[in-house]
N, C-alpha and C positions, 0 to 999 in steps of 0.2 A: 486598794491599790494592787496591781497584777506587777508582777516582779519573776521576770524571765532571765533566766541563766543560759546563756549562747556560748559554746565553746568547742574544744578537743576532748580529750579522755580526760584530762584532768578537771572539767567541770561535769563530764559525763559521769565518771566515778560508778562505776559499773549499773547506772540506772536500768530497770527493767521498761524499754523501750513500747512495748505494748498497754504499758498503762500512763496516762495524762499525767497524773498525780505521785509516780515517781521521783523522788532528787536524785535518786544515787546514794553514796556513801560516802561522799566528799563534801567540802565548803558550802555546798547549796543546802545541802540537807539541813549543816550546822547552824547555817543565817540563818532557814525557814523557823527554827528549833525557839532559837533564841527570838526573833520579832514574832512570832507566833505565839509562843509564851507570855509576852510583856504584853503585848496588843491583841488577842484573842479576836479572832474573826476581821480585823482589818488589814489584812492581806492575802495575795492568792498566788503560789509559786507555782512555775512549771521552771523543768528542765528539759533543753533541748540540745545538748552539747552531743558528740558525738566524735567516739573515740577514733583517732587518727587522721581528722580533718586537717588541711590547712585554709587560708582564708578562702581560697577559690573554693574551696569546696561550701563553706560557711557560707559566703556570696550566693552560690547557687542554688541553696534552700532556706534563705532567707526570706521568703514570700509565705511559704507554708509552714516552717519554724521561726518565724516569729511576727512576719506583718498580719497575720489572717488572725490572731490571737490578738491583737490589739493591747501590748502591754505598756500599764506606765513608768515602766523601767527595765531598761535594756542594759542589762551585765553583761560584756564581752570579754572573753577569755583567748586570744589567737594567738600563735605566731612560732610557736617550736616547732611544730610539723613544717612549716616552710622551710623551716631550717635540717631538719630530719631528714625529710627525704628525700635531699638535695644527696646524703650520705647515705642511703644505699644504694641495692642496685639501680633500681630503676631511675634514678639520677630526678625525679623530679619533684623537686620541690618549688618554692618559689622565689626570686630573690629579691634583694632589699627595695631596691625601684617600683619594681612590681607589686609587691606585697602593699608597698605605701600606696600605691594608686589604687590596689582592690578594696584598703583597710577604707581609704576615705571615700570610695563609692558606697563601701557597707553603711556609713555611718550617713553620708548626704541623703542617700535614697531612703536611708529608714526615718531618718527626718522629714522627707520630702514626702511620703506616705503617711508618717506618722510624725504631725508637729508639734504635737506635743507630750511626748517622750522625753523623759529624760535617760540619757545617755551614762555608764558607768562605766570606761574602758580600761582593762584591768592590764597593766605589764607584764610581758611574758620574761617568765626568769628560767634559769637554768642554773645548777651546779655540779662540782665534778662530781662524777659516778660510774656505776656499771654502760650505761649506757652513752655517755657522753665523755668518760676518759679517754678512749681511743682517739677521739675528733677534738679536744678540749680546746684547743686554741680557734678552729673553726669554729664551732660550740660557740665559745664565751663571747668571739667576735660577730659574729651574725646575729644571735640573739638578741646583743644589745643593740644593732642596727632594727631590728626589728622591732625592741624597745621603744628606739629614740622616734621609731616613724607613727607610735600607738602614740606617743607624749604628743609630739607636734600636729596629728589630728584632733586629738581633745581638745590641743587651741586652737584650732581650727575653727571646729563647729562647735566650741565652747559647753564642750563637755567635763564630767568627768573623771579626772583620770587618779589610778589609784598607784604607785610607785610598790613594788613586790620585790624587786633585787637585791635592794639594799635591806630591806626588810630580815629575807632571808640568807645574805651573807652577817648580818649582824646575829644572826638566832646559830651561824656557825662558829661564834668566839663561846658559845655556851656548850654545843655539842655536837659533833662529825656532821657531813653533809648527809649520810644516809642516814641519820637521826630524821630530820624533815622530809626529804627526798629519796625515796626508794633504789632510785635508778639514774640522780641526776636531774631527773623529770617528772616523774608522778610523783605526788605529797605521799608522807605516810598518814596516819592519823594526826598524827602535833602537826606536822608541816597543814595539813587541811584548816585545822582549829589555827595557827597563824593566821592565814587567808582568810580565813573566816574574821577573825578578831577585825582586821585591819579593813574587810571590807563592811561591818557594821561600824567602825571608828565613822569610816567614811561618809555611811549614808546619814547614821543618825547626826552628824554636823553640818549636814551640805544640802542631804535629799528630805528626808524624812518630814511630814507636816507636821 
């Protein structure tokens, strides 16, 4: 089974882009770690996430990062950059409307390329931080619009989807946000092993043969 991680920085996780066979140091590494342990030789990861993208950009090398690789499972990771760099300069990010019509193109056409993929799309979370306390109410409310448009395409094209918000506001009654979250936005180590946990919870009940 081929098992492809699609995302931003935080699925990219400082992977060494010049080798295939890189995870990074994040969530993907952790999954590969652990199904790779358990199942020896019955699986095959790549990562292809890339730091600072938002969905258009994901959309746009979608052909070469992930249909030409032929995986049978697609982990998508999107949605804080749309929201990001809507706050800074360069004002452009993407917004909620928008972002819903690119997310459900990514997802139909990679279907319609690829029909039989199963689809894993992961909620994009946010908490307060270095880098999301100045914008926090924008932050928390676009996010979750960008949230609620990943939920309703999973029902869409009946995929599925994995809920990370609640996850990680519940893991902040144990200990600060920058305990999981560095910045608001990138995992620390615990914050990855979360993500990780809850996206093995996932597959091995839902996906997994």
């Amino acid at each position: 089974m081929k098992i492809l991680f699609l995302g931003d920085s935080i699925t990219d996780a400082g992977r060494d882009r010049s080798r295939p066979d890189s995870l990074g140091a994040g969530y993907p590494l952790l999954v590969s770690a652990r199904l790779g342990a358990g199942r020896p030789g019955a699986f095959t990861f790549r990562n292809t996430g890339v730091g600072g993208d938002r969905s258009v950009d994901i959309y746009a090398r979608i052909k070469r990062d992930c249909w030409n690789w032929r995986p049978d499972v697609l982990s998508l990771l999107a949605g804080v950059n749309d929201v990001w760099h809507e706050l800074g300069e360069d004002r452009n990010g993407v917004d909620a409307e928008r972002f819903y019509r690119v997310y459900r193109m990514l997802a139909e056409d990679t279907l319609a390329r690829l029909p039989d993929v199963t689809l894993l799309l992961m909620e994009p979370f946010v908490l307060p931080g270095t880098g999301t306390s100045g914008s926090w109410e924008t932050f928390s409310r676009e996010v979750a619009l960008r949230a609620q448009a990943v939920r309703e395409v999973a029902g869409e094209v009946r995929a599925h989807f994995l809920p990370l918000q609640a996850l990680l506001d519940e893991a902040c009654r144990r200990c600060p946000p920058e305990y999981w979250l560095l910045d608001g936005v990138h995992p620390t180590p615990a914050g990855h092993q979360l993500i990780a946990d809850a996206w093995l919870e996932l597959f091995q009940s839902e996906i997994a043969p």
